[in-house]
Structure formats: structure tokens, C-alpha cells
C-alpha positions in Angstrom: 0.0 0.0 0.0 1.2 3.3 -1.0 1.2 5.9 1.3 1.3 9.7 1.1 2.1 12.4 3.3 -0.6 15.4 2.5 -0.6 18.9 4.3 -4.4 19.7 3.9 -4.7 22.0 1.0 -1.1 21.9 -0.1 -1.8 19.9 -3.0 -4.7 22.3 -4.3 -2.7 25.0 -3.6 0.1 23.4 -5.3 -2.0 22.8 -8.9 -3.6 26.6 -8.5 0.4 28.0 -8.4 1.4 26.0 -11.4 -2.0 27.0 -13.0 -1.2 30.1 -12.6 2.8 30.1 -14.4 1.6 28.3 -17.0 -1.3 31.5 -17.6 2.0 33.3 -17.3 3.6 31.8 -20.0 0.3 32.1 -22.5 0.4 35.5 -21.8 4.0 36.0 -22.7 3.6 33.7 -25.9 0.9 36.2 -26.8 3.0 39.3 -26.0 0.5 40.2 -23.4 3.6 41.5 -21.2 1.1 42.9 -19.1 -1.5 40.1 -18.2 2.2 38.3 -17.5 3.6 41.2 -15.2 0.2 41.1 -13.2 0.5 37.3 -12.4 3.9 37.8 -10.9 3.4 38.7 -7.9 0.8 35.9 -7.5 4.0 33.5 -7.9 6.8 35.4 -6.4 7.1 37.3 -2.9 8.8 40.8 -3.4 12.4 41.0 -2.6 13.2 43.6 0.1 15.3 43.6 3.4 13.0 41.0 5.4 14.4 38.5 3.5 17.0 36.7 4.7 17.9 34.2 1.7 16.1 35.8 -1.5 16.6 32.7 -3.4 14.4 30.5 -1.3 12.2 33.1 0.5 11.3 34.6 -3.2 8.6 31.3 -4.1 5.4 31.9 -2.2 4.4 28.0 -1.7 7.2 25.4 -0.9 6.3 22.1 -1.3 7.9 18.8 0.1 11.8 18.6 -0.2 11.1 15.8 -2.9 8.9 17.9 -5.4 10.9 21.1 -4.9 12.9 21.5 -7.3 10.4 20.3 -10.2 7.8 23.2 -8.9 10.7 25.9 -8.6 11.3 24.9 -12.2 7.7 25.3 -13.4 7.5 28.8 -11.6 10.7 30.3 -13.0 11.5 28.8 -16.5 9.8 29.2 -19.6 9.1 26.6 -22.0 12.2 26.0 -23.4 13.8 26.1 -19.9 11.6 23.5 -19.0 12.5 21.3 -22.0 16.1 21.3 -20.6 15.3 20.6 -17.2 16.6 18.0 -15.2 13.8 18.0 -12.8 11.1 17.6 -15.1 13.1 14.7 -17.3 13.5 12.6 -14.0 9.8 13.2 -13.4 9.0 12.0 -17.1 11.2 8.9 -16.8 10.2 8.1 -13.6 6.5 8.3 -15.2 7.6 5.8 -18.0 8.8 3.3 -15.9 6.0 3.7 -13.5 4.1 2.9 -16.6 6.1 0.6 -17.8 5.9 -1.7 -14.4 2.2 -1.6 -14.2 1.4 -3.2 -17.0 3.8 -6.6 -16.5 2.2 -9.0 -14.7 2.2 -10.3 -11.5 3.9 -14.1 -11.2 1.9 -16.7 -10.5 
């Protein structure tokens, strides 16, 4: 049996942040610059003296250890970034083989 840690809401919140770059990203494709630069601030906390590490304080959800690099990904790279990122490749293989497993049978 599988099981799964879930802070309640996390995972909703989760989806709604991705949701929300990838509306980001329409917006840029489109050269709607502005729809983009509203959206921002939805994804990203302001930098400003009450930070004490702007690189990790900057995301305004931080998921689990195991997923955080893969969100932090899908907030600040565009489509080609994400194309070259590892993250998202170990997340697609690891899909495959999932995949893959599930449909060889159980032995006898």
C-alpha cells in the first residue's frame, strides 16, 4: 500500500500555483507582457530587506523537499527552460517506468 504524506490544501494550492505560471507563459507567448507582469506577484514574494535568503524566500508555496525542485522549475522557467530541465526529465522517466511496471504481470 502506498502511502502519502498530504498537508491539507497543499496539493490544491500546489496545482492553482502551477496554473497560474503556466497562464504566465500564455500570456508572454501572446505578448500580453502585461497580463504576465500582473501574475507575478501571484507566484513570487517581493524582494526587500525582510528576506534573509532571497533565493528561497522569493517562491510563495514550498512544497515537500522531494517535489521542490520540479515546482521551482515550473515557476521560474519558460518553455524552453523546461524542456532542458533536469527536474522535469526525471519526473517524465520516472512516469515511463512507472508505466512501464504496471502493465507486466504479476507471477503466478
Amino acid at each position: 500500500m502506498e502511502v502519502l504524506d498530504v498537508v491539507d490544501g497543499q496539493q490544491c494550492l500546489t496545482r492553482f500555483e502551477i496554473l497560474l505560471a503556466a497562464l504566465r507563459e500564455v500570456a508572454r507567448s501572446l505578448g500580453q507582457t502585461h497580463i504576465a507582469d500582473l501574475l507575478a506577484p501571484l507566484l513570487l514574494n517581493a524582494e526587500g530587506p525582510q528576506m534573509q535568503d532571497p533565493r528561497t524566500e522569493r517562491y510563495k508555496l514550498h512544497p515537500t523537499a522531494y517535489d521542490r525542485t520540479l515546482f521551482r522549475d515550473l515557476i521560474d522557467l519558460n518553455l524552453d527552460g523546461l524542456r532542458a530541465s533536469t527536474a522535469l526529465a526525471a519526473l517524465v522517466v520516472a512516469a515511463i517506468q512507472r508505466s512501464f511496471f504496471e502493465r507486466i504481470p504479476a507471477p503466478p
